[in-house]
C-alpha positions as CSV (number, residue, x, y, z in Angstrom):
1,X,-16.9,163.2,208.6
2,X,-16.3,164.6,205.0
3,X,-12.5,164.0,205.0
4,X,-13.3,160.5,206.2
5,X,-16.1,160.1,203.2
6,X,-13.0,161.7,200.9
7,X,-10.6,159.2,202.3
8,X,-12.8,156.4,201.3
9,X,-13.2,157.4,197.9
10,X,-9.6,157.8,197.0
11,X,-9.1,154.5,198.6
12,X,-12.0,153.0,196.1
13,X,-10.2,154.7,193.1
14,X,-6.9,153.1,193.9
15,X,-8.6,150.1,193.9
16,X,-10.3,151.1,190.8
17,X,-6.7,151.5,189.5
18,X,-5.8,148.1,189.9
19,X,-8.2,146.1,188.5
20,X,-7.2,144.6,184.8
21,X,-10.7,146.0,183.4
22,X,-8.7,146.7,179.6
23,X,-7.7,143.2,179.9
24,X,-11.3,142.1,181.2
25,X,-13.4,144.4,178.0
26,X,-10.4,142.4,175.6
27,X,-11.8,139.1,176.8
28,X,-15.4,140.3,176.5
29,X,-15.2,141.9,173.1
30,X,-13.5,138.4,171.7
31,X,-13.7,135.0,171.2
32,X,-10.9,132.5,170.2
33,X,-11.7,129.9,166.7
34,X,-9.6,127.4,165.8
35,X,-9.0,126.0,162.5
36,X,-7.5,123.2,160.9
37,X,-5.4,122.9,158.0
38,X,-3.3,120.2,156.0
39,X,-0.1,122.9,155.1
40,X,2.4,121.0,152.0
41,X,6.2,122.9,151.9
42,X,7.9,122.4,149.2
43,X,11.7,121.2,148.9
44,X,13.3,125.0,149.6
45,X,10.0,126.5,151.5
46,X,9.8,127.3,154.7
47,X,6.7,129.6,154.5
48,X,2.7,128.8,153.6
49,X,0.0,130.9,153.1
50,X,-3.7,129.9,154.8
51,X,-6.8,131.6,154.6
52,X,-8.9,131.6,157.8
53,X,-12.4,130.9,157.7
54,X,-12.9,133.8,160.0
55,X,-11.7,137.7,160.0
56,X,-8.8,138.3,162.6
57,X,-9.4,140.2,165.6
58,X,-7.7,144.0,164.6
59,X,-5.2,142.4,162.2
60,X,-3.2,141.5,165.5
61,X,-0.9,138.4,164.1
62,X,0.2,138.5,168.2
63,X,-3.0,136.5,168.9
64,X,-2.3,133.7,166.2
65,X,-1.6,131.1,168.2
66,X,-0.3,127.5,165.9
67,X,-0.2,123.7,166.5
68,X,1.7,121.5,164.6
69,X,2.2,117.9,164.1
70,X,5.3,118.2,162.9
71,X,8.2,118.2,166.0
72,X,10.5,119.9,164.1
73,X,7.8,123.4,163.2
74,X,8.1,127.0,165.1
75,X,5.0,128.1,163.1
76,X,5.1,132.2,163.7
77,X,2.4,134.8,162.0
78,X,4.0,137.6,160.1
79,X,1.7,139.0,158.1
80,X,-2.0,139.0,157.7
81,X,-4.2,140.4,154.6
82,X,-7.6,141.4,156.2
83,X,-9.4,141.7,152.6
84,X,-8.3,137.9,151.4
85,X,-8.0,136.7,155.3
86,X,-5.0,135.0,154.4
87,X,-2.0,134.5,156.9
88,X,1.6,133.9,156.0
89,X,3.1,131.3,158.2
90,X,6.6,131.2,158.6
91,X,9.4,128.7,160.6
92,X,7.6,125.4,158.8
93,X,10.1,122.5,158.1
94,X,10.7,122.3,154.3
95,X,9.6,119.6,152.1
96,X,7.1,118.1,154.7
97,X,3.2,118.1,154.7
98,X,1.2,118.7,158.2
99,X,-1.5,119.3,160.3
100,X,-1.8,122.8,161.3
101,X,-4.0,124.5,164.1
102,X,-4.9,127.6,163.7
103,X,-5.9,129.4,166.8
104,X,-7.0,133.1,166.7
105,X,-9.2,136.0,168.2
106,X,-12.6,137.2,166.5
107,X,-14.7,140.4,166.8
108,X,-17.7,138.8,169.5
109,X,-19.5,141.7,169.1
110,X,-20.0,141.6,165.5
111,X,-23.7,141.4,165.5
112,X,-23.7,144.0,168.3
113,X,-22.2,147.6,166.6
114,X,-23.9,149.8,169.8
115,X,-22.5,147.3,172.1
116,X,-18.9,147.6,170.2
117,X,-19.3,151.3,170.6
118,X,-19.8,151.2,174.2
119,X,-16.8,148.2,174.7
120,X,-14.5,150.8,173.0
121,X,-15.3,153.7,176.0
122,X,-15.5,151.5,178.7
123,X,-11.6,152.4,179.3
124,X,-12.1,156.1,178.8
125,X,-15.1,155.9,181.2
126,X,-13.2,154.0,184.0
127,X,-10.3,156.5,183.6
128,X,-12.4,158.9,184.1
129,X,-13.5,157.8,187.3
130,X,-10.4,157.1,188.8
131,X,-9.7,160.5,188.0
132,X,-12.6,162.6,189.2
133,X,-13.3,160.8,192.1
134,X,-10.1,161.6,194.1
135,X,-10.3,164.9,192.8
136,X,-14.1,165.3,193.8
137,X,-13.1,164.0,197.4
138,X,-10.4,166.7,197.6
139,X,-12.0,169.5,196.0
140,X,-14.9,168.4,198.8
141,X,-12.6,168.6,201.4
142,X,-11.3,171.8,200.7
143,X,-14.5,173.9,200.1
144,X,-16.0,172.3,203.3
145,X,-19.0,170.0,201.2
């Protein structure tokens, strides 16, 4: 009966494996703002600096998301100054005045730091699990407990 209690729990780790739960702690420790802004180029620019109303999630410009009025925009994040909040926009048509959405990941656990703390070993913890557990089943098989 204990290799068939092992057998279970090595089953329930690989399914352990396969759940997204980094992915699932991302969405949980973030929330997405959006933020508008009327964005002037000048005759030779193709750049534009805005200043987000809120702080960036990690200073990952891979979560800046933009929307633009104009057709002829590809509007890409390349660099972000956490201290100012200010983003540098780049592929912006020159000499052309938009609308520009802003969409971007905040810290949702701001208010929260012992909650933060936790969200930041959650993947440690479930690592740990799918680790120990197949070797707990084994080592439990082998020694007869």
């Amino acid at each position: 009966m204990r290799i068939f209690y092992a057998f279970i729990i090595i089953i329930t780790a690989a399914i352990m494996w396969m759940i997204p739960i980094t992915e699932s702690v991302y969405q949980w420790r973030t929330d997405v703002r959006t933020d508008n802004f009327n964005v002037d180029t000048a005759v030779a620019a193709t750049t534009s600096n805005v200043t987000l109303h809120g702080t960036l999630y990690d200073s990952d410009t891979n979560t800046v998301s933009f929307l633009s009025d104009t057709v002829t925009d590809v509007p890409a994040a390349t660099s972000y100054n956490a201290t100012s909040r200010q983003l540098l926009v780049t592929g912006l048509t020159h000499n052309s005045t938009r609308s520009l959405e802003v969409s971007y990941d905040i810290d949702a656990l701001l208010a929260w730091p012992g909650v933060d703390v936790l969200a930041d070993r959650i993947g440690f913890i479930w690592m740990l699990c799918i680790i120990a557990f197949p070797m707990a089943a084994l080592f439990a098989i082998f020694t007869g407990r």
